[in-house]
Each structure stands twice: as structure tokens, then as C-alpha cells.
C-alpha positions in Angstrom: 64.8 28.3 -22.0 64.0 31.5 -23.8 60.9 32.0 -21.9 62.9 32.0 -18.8 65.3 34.5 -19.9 62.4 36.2 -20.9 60.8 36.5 -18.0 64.1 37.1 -15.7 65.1 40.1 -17.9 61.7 41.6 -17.5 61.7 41.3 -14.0 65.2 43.1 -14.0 64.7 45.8 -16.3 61.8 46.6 -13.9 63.5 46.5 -10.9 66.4 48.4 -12.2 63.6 51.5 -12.0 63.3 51.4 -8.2 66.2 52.8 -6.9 66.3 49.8 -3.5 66.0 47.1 -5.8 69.0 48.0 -8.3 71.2 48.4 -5.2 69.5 44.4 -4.0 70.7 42.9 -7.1 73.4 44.5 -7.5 74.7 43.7 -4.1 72.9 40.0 -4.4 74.6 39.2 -8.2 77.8 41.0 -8.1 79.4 38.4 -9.3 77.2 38.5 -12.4 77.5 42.3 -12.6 81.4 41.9 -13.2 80.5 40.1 -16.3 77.9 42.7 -17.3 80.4 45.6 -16.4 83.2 44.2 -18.2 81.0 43.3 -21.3 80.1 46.5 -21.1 83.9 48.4 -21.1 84.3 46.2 -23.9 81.6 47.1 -25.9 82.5 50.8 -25.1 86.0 50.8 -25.8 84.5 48.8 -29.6 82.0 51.7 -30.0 84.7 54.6 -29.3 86.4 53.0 -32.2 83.1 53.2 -34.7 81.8 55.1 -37.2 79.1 56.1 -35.0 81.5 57.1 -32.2 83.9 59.2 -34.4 80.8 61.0 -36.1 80.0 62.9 -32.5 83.7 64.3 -33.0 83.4 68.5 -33.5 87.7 68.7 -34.7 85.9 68.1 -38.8 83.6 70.8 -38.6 85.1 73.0 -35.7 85.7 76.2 -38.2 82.5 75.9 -39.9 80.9 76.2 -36.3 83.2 79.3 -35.4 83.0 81.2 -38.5 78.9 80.7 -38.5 78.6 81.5 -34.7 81.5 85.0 -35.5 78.4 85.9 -38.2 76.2 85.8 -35.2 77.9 87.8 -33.0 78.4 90.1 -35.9 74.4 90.5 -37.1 74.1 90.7 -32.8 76.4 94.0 -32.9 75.0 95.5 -35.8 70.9 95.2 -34.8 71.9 95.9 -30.7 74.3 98.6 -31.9 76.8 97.0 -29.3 80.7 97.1 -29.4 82.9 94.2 -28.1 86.7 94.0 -29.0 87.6 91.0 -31.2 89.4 89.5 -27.9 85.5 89.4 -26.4 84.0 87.9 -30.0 87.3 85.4 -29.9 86.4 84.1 -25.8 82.6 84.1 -26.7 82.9 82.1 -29.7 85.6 79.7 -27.6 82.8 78.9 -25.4 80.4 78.6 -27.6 82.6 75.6 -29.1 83.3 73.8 -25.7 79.5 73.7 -25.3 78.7 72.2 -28.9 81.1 69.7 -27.8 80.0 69.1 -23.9 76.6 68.4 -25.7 77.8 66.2 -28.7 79.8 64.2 -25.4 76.6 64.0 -24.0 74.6 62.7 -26.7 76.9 60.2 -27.6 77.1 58.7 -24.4 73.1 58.8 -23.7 73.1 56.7 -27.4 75.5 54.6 -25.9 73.7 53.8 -22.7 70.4 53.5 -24.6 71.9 50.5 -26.7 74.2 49.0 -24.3 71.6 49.0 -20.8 72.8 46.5 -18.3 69.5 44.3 -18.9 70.5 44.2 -23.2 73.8 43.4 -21.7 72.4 40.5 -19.6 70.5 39.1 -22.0 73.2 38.7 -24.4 75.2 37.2 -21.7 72.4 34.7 -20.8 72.2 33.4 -24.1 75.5 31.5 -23.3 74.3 28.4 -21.7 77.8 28.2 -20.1 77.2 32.2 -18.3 73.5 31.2 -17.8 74.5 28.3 -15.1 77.6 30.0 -13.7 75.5 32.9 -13.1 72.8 30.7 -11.5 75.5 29.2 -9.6 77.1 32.2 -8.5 74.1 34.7 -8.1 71.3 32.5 -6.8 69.9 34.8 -4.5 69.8 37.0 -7.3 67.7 35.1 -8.9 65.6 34.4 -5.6 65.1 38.5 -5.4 63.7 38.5 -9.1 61.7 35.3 -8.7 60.2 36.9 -5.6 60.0 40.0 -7.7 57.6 38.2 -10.4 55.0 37.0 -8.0 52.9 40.0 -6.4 51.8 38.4 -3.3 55.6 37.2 -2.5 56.9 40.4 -3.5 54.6 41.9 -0.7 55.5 39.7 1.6 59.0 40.1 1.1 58.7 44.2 1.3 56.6 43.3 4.4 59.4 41.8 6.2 62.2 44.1 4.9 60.2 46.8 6.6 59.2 44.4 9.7 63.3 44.0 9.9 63.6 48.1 9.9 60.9 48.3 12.3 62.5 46.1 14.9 65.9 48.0 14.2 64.0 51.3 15.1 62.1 49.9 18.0 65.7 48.8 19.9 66.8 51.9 19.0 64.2 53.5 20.8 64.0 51.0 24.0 67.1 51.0 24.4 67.9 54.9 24.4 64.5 55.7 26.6 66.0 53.3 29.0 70.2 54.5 29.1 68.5 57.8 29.7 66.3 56.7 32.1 67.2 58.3 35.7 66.9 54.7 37.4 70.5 53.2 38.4 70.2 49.8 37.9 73.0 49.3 40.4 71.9 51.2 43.2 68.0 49.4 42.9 69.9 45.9 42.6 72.4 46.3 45.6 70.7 48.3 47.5 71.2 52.0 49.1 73.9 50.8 51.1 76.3 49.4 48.1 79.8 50.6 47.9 81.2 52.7 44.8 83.6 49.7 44.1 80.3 47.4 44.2 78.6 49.6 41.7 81.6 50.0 39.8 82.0 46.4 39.5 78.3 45.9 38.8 78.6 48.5 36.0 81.7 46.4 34.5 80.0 42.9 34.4 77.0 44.2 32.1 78.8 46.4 30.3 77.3 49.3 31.4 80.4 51.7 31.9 81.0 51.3 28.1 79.7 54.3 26.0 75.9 54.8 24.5 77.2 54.0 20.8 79.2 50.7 22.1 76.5 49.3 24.0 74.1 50.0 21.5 75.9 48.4 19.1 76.1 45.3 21.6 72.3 45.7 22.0 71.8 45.3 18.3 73.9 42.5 17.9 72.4 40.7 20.5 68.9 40.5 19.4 70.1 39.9 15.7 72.0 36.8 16.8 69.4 35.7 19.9 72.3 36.3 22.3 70.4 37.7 25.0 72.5 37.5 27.5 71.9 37.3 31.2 69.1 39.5 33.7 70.3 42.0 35.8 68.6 39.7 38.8 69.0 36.3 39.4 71.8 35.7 36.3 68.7 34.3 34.4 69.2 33.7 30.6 66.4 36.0 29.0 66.2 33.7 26.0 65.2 30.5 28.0 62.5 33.4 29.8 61.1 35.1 27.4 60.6 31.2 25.8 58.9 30.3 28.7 56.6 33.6 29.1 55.8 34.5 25.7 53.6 31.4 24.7 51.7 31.7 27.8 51.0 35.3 26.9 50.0 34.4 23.5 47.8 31.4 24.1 45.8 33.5 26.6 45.7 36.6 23.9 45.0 34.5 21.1 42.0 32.5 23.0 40.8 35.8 23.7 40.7 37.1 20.1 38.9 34.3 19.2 36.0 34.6 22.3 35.7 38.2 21.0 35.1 37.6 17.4 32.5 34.8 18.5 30.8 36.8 20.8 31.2 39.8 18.9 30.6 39.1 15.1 27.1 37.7 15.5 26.0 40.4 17.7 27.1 43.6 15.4 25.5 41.5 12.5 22.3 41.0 14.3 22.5 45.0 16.1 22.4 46.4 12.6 20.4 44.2 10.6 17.8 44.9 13.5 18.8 48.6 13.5 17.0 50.2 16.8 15.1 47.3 17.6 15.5 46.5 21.8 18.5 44.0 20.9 20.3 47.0 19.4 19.8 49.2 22.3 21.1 46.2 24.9 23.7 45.5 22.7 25.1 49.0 22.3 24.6 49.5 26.0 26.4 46.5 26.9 29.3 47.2 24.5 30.0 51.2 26.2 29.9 49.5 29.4 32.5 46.6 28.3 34.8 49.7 26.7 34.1 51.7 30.1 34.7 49.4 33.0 39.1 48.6 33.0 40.2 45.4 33.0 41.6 45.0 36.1 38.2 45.9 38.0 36.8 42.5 36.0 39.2 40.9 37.2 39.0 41.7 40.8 35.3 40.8 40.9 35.5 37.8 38.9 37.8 36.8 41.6 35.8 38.0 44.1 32.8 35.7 43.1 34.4 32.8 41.2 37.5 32.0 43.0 36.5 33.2 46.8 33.1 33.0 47.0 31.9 30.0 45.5 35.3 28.2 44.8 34.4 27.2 41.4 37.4 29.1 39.1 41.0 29.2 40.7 42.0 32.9 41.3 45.8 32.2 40.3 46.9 30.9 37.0 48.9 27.7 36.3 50.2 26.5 33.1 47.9 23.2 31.9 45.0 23.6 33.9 42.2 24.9 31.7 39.9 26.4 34.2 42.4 28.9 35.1 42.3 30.4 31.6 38.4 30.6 31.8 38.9 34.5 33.9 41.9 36.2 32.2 40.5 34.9 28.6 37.3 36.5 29.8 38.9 39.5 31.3 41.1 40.3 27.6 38.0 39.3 25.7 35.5 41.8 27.2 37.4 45.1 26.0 37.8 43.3 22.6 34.4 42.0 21.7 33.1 45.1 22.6 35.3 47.3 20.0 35.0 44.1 17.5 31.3 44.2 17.8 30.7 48.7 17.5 33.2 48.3 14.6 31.1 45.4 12.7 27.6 47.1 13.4 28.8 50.4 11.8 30.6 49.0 9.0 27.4 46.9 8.4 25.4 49.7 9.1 27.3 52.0 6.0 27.3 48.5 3.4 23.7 48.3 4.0 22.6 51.4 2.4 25.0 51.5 -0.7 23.1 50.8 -3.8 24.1 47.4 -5.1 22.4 45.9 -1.9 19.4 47.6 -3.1 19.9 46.4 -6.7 20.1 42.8 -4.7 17.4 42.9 -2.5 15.6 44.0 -5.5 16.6 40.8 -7.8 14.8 38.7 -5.0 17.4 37.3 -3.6 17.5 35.3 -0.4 18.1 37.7 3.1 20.9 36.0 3.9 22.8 35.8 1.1 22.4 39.6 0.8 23.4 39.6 4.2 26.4 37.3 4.5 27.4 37.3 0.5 26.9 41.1 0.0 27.1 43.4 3.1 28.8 41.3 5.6 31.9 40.3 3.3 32.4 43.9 2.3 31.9 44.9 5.7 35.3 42.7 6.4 38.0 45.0 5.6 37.8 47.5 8.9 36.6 44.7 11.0 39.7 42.7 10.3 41.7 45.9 11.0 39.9 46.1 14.2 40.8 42.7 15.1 44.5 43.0 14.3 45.0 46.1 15.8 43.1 44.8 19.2 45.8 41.7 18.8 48.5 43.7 19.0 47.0 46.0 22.6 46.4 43.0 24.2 49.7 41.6 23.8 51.3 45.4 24.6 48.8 45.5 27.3 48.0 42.2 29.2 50.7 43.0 32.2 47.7 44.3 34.5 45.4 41.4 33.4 48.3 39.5 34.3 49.4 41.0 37.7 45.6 40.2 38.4 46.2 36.8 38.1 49.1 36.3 38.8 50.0 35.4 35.0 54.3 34.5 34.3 53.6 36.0 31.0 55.5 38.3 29.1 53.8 41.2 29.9 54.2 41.1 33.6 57.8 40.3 33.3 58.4 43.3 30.8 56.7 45.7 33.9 59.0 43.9 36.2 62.1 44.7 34.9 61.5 48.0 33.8 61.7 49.3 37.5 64.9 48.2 37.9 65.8 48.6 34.6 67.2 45.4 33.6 67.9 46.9 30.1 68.1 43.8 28.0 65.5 41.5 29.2 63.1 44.7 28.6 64.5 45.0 25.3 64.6 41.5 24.2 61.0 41.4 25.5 59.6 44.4 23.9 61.2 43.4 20.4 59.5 40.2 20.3 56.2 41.5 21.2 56.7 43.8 18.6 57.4 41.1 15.7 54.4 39.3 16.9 52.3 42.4 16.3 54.3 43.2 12.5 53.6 39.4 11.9 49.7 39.6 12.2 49.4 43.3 10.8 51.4 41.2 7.5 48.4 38.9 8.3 45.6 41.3 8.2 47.3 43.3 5.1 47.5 39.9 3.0 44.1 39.4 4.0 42.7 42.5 2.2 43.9 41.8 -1.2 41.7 37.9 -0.7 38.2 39.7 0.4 39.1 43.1 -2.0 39.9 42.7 -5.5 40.3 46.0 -5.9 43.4 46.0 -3.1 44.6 42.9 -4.6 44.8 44.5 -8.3 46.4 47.8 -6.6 49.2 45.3 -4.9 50.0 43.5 -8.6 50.5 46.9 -10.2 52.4 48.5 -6.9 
């Protein structure tokens, strides 16, 4: 028991230091905090009544104060050779009083505070096994925050996702504004040139779209938060039961791409600079400017050209559940990827390789390919892994021309579609998602680090 209440008022009196999580736990334990504030007015209103308290109080030695700061002024006049009426020594030596007492006030108070902090106050309170389970009771996620608080890794994952949440806020902020502003009538491209005012009137009225900006934003917001997406612009479609049907095919594709890219691409960089200049290198490098080079949708075309019409092998459309038609678009994403994956692993390879400890290791007679793997490779991780996350997140933002290609019902093809119009909140809710997906692996890839870096990982325990 007293190790917990050790540990939970440790926690606190830390986080009371950074200013976001006081205002948490306050918010989260209020109900604990009227205990601690009322202890605390308590234990004031005892202390005003103490010796302590009453030894701050100037009205004992107020005249010895005046008639020693009078001599001062008088010693002042008589070395400075100034003159000031006795009404000027009377009004200096009034002020001089107020601020002996303003900083006696002061002092007592900072004493106060020092000896009655809310965490002493806690403590005390906790020690009552009655308060302790009310408060657990009452506060729990209170108690969650400082639990989460005490563990580095959860901690960061739980900042993570605070600013994942903020993120998301900001992005339909942005999305939506770019598109109210947009010159596009939604209207006029859904009815047609030859609509009637009242038609576009009553268009306007069914989506909300005569309200204000600050009134539909709000709507917007509130929609996303509570997955009340609402209806498209075309077709009355729910965007929720959409964007559920879209988004995994996007991601499957994306996902199977990553992971053709780091197989390709891995071995390759680690070969290419282990074999620095050799004829592999040269191929290799050649092979990966041409893969960054050459757009996506030009791959795709031929690989359609060849596959699909001229020997019939691949299908040149996509359809959900049949494997073959993944084999192009997968191959399509990947090439771009592997290629970046692959520059990115053979330079950081490339810098590893010459530091001094691989030296000191080659030099111990250690196998080649535990200096590879065990020394240069796994140190070589870190921007790799960024690489990969960061590619993760482009494909997903950028798959709608592999996808038009295709002919992929994927979510980024859908988000294209609607912008022209603009059907405002299927882009939005489309957009959003993408973007958690993307926060969710750069969380990934930032966990990661502190599992292949100690140094990271000792840097996140101490943040």
C-alpha cells in the first residue's frame, strides 16, 4: 500500500511541472481535487491562526521600521545635500512600509505553499484508506493518466495519440476550408447548367450548405468525431459504408506493396554497398534512377499493354478476391518504393561501414556477416525505417493514378472523384482517414527507434 502511494505521488508531483498535464488531472480527478482544495483552505485558515502566521505581521515592529528608515532618508539629505519637506520624508517612508509588508505577505504565503503543495496534501489524504478508494472510485481516469504517466513507452504512446487527435482536428480544418473556398458549385456540377435558382436553393438547403462557414464547420467536426458521415452529394450514398468498402482495398494493395519493396529492396542496397562499385552496384544504382524516373502510370500502361492485351496472362482491370489482379498495381506502387528503400539502405550502409567500431570489429576477427547484419546493417535501420514509413504514407496519399490505371474502387480514386464536384464530406471523411492511417504507422516507426536505438529509447524515459 505505501509503495503505491509512493509511486502515484511521484508521478503527480512530476506531472504537476508540465503545465498540459496539471490541467489533465485536474480536469480527470476533480473530484479528488475538491478534497485537496478544501484540505487545503482548512489548513490555511489553521496556519493564519499560528505562531508562524502572526510572526509575518509588520503592526509589532512598524515604528522601529519608520524611525530606522526616517534616519535613512536623513543620512541621504545630509551626504546628497538634498532638501525634501517632512510631508515628502512622511509619503516616502509610507511606502517604504507598504512594501516591507507586500514582501513579508509574500513570504508568508510562498512558506505556505511550500509546506502545504497539492501532492503533500494528497498524500496525507491517501493515507485514509476510506479517501484512497473513494478517490479511486471517483477519479479512475486520474489514476489511468498517472499510470500511463509511469511507464515511458505508454506515456509516448499516449502523447502520440493526443497529438494524432490534434492533427486530425487541423487536417479537417484545412480540407474543409480549401474546399468551402473552392470556386466549384457543387450544385451547379450536380444538376447541371440548366438547373433553376429554386433547384440550387433547394440543393444548398438539403446539405446544409446555405448555413454559415463556422456552423458547418462545426457540423463537419462533429461528424467525423462521432462517424456520422452523412450522405454523398451523388447517388445519396452513405460515405461510412464507402469509405469501408474502399479503404481496405487501398490498403491491402499499399501494404503488399511495402512489403515487395522492402524484399526487393533490402537485399539489394545491402549487397550494392558491401560490393561498393563492383558491376552489381552500378546496375543496381542504374536500375533504381530509372525506377525513381519513369511515373507510375506509364508502368502501368505497359504492363497492360503486354500482360493483359498481348499475351492475356494478367487481367488489366481489378476485382476484389482474385489474386492475379493484384500482381500489376502491387508491382506498379512497389517500383517507386523499392527503389528509394534500396538508395536509402545502400547510403546508410555505406556511412555505418566506415565508422570506427566496425573496424575495431572486423579487427577482433569476427565473422563478415555478423559485422554485416549485427553491426552495420542494424545501425543502418533507423533512416531506412523512416524511409519506409514515410513511402507508406505517399502511396496511400498517392495511389488514385495507379488506381485510375486499373481501374481500382479504392480510396484514392474515390477521393479524386469527388473532389471535382466537390462532394465536401466524402472528401473530408476520406482524407481524415487516410491521414490517421499515415499518424498510425509514423507512431509505428517512432516506437520502433527506441527498440533498435538505446540511445532514443533512454532520451524517451527521461523526456
Amino acid at each position: 500500500m505505501d509503495n503505491i502511494i509512493f509511486s502515484i505521488i511521484n508521478n503527480f508531483e512530476k506531472m504537476q511541472k508540465i503545465f498540459l498535464y496539471k490541467i489533465a488531472v485536474i480536469i480527470l480527478g476533480i473530484f479528488t481535487y475538491i478534497f485537496i482544495w478544501s484540505k487545503k483552505f482548512f489548513l490555511y485558515s489553521r496556519y493564519k491562526k499560528s505562531h508562524s502566521y502572526k510572526s509575518f505581521n509588520l503592526d509589532n515592529d512598524t515604528q522601529y521600521q519608520e524611525k530606522e528608515y526616517y534616519q535613512h532618508i536623513e543620512k541621504e539629505i545630509e551626504i546628497l545635500g538634498k532638501k525634501i519637506s517632512e510631508a515628502e520624508k512622511k509619503e516616502r517612508v509610507k511606502k517604504y512600509i507598504e512594501e516591507q509588508k507586500k514582501i513579508k505577505e509574500k513570504n508568508r504565503d510562498a512558506k505556505f505553499k511550500s509546506n502545504f503543495t497539492d501532492s503533500a496534501v494528497l498524500r496525507s489524504l491517501l493515507e485514509n484508506k476510506i479517501f484512497f478508494v473513494y478517490s479511486i472510485i471517483f477519479s479512475f481516469p486520474m489514476y489511468i493518466l498517472i499510470y500511463l504517466f509511469s511507464k515511458w513507452y505508454m506515456k509516448y504512446i499516449f502523447e502520440r495519440l493526443v497529438m494524432m487527435i490534434f492533427v486530425m482536428l487541423g487536417v479537417i480544418f484545412l480540407v474543409f476550408t480549401i474546399l468551402y473556398i473552392s470556386p466549384m458549385d457543387s450544385a451547379l456540377n450536380i444538376l447541371g447548367q440548366d438547373a433553376t435558382r429554386e433547384q440550387i436553393e433547394a440543393f444548398n438547403k438539403s446539405y446544409g450548405l446555405d448555413k454559415p462557414y463556422i456552423e458547418q464547420l462545426f457540423n463537419a467536426f462533429k461528424n467525423i468525431i462521432t462517424f456520422d458521415l452523412g450522405k454523398s452529394y451523388v447517388g445519396n450514398e452513405d460515405i461510412f459504408s464507402a469509405i469501408a468498402r474502399k479503404f481496405p482495398v487501398t490498403l491491402s494493395i499499399a501494404f503488399l506493396s511495402l512489403l515487395l519493396a522492402v524484399i526487393i529492396a533490402i537485399p539489394a542496397g545491402i549487397i550494392s554497398s558491401i560490393k561498393q562499385y563492383s558491376l552489381f552496384d552500378y546496375v543496381f544504382m542504374l536500375f533504381a534512377l530509372i525506377g525513381l524516373s519513369i511515373p507510375n502510370f506509364w508502368i502501368g500502361l505497359i504492363l497492360i499493354l503486354n500482360f493483359s492485351i498481348n499475351i492475356n496472362l494478367l487481367p488489366s482491370t481489378f476485382s476484389v478476391g482474385d489474386f492475379k489482379s493484384y500482381i500489376m498495381p502491387v508491382i506498379v506502387l512497389g517500383t517507386g518504393l523499392s527503389a528509394s528503400v534500396a538508395r536509402m539502405t545502400r547510403a546508410s550502409m555505406l556511412e555505418i561501414k566506415s565508422s570506427d567500431f566496425v573496424l575495431t570489429a572486423r579487427s577482433k576477427g569476427l565473422n563478415e556477416n555478423i559485422v554485416i547484419f549485427r553491426h552495420i546493417f542494424k545501425n543502418a535501420l533507423i533512416p531506412i525505417i523512416t524511409v519506409v514509413g514515410m513511402q507508406l504514407g505517399s502511396i496511400l496519399g498517392g495511389a488514385a493514378v495507379t488506381e485510375k490505371v486499373f481501374n481500382i474502387s479504392g480510396i484514392g480514386s474515390y477521393i479524386v472523384d469527388k473532389q471535382f464536384i466537390p462532394d465536401i464530406p466524402a472528401v473530408l471523411a476520406g482524407v481524415v482517414y487516410v491521414s490517421i492511417v499515415v499518424s498510425i504507422v509514423n507512431l509505428i516507426v517512432d516506437i520502433l527507434y527506441a527498440f533498435l536505438d538505446p540511445r532514443i529509447k533512454s532520451n524517451m524515459k527521461n523526456y
